[in-house]
VOGU-3710 file (C-alpha; in Angstrom, 3 decimals, decimal comma):
1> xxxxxxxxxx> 44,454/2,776/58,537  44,115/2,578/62,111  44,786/-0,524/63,978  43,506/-2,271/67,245  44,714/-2,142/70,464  45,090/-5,488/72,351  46,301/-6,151/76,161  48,141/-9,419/76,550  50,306/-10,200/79,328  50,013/-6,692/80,214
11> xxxxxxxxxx> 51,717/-5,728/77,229  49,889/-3,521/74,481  50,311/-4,787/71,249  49,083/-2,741/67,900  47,522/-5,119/65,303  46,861/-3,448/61,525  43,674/-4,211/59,932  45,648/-6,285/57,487  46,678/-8,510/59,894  42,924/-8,737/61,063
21> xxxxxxxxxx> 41,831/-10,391/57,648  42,486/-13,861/58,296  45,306/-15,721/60,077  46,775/-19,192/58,843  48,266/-21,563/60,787  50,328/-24,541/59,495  52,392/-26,724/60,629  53,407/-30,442/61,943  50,805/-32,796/63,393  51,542/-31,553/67,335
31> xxxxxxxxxx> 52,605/-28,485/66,228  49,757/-26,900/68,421  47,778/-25,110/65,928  44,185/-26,007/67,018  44,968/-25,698/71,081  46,956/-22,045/70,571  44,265/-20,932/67,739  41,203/-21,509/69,659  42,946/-19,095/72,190  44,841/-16,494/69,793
41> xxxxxxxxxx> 40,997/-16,315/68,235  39,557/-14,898/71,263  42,845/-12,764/72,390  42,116/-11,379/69,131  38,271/-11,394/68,490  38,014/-13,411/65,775  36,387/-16,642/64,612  38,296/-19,724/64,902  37,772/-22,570/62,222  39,598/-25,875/62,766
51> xxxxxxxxxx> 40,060/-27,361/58,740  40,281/-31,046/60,192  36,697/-30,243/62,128  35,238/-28,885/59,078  36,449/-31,803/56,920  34,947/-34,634/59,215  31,814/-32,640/59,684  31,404/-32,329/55,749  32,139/-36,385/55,513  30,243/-37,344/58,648
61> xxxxxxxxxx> 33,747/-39,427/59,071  36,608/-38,870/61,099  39,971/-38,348/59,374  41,738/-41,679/60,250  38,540/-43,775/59,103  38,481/-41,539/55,423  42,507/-42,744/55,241  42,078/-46,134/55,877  38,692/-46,969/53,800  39,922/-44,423/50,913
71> xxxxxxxxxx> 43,219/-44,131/51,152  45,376/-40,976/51,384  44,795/-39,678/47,831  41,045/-39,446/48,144  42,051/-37,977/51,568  44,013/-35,374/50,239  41,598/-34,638/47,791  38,800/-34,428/49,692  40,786/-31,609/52,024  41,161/-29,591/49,273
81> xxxxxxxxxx> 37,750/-29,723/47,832  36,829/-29,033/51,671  38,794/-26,092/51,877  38,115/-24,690/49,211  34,668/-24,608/49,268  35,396/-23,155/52,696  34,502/-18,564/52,589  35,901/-16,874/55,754  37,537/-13,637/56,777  38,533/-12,409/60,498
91> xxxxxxxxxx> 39,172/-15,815/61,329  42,261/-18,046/62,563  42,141/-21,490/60,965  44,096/-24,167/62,002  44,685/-26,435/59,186  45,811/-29,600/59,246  49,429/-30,669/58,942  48,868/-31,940/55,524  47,515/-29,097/53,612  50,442/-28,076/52,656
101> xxxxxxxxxx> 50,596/-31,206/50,194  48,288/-29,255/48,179  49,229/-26,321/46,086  46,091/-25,363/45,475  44,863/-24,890/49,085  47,987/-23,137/50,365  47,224/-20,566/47,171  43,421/-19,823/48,513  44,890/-19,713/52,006  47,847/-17,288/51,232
111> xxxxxxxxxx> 45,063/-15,069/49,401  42,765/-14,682/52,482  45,807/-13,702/54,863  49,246/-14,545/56,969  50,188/-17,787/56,885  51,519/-18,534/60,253  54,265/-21,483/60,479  54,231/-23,363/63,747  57,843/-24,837/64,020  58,611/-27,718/65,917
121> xxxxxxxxxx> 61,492/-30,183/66,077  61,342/-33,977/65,293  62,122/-34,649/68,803  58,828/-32,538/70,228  56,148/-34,150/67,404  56,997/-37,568/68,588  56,575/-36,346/72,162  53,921/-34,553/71,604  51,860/-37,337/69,070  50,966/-39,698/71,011
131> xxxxxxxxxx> 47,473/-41,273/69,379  49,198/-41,274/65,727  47,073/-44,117/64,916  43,866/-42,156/65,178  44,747/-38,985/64,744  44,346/-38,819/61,089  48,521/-38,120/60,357  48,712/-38,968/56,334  51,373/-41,126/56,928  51,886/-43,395/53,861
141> xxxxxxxxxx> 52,675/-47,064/53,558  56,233/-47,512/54,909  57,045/-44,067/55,829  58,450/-42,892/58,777  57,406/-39,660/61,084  61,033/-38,483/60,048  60,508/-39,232/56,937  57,035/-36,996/56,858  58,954/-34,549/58,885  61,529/-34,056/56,039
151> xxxxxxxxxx> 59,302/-34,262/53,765  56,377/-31,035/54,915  59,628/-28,789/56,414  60,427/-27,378/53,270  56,688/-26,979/52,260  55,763/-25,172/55,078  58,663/-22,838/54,862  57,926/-21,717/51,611  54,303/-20,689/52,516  54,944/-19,664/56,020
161> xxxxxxxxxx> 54,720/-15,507/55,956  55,824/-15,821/59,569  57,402/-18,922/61,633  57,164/-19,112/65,245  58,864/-21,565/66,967  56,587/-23,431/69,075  59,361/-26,569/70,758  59,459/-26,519/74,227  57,022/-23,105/74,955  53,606/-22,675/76,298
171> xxxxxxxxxx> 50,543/-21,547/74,807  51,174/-17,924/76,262  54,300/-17,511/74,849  53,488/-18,375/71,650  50,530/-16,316/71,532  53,109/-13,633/72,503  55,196/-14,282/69,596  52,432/-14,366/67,126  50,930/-10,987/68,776  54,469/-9,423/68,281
181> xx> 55,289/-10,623/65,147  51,739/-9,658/63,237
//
């Protein structure tokens, strides 16, 4: 099969038709998912879908108001029946930081492509999260960002196809690393 061509940073970069199916990111709340796959979409001319946009378009709510009126079971369950209802190809979605809670959705996802890990370290999400009150971080009663942090690490290494470390680098050079690495 014959790939694609792509320019970036003056750099050619060969992308399979594989890779072209759909691209998954996951990853910490901060990890920069939505900002680097709204960009990484058009280097690569596909669609971008944002999961946490779809979900509070579906609800007519945003995500902090469905965890505090519903709690963060109905939460999670309403992302999955969100994404899962969800049909896309050539597309990078940026999911949000808790989908990997669900077994379920990280099965669909892993079916329609790569599943991209955005890796940060504790020290750069708390930088980096600075609204955590109404950002819509499923953060439950009494536990700690570290303690979410030690929690999703091990989740979102065992789905991640690739991990990209994303602490303390720009947008560019992560797009660099994803271009390489897929």
């Amino acid at each position: 099969m014959a790939g694609i061509s792509l320019i970036h940073n003056n750099r050619e970069h060969e992308v399979s038709n594989y890779s072209m199916k759909n691209i998954i990111l996951i990853g910490m709340p901060g990890a920069g998912k939505s900002t680097v796959g709204v960009i990484l979409a058009k280097t690569l001319g596909m669609n971008f879908i944002d999961t946490d946009i779809v979900l509070q378009k579906h609800t007519g709510r945003l995500l902090q108001e469905i965890i505090n009126s519903d709690g963060i079971d109905a939460f999670l369950k309403i992302e999955e029946s969100t994404l899962l209802s969800l049909n896309f190809s050539n597309s990078v979605i940026a999911t949000g930081g808790s989908v990997v809670l669900s077994e379920k959705s990280m099965e669909y996802l892993k079916k329609t492509g790569r599943v991209i890990y955005f890796y940060i370290i504790f020290e750069e999400m708390v930088r980096r999260l600075n609204n955590i009150m109404t950002r819509g971080v499923v953060l439950g009663e009494g536990q700690r960002l570290l303690d979410l942090y030690n929690q999703r690490i091990p989740l979102y290494e065992k789905y991640a196809d690739i991990t990209i470390d994303c602490s303390d680098r720009d947008v560019e050079k992560i797009i660099e690393n994803v271009l390489h690495e897929i």
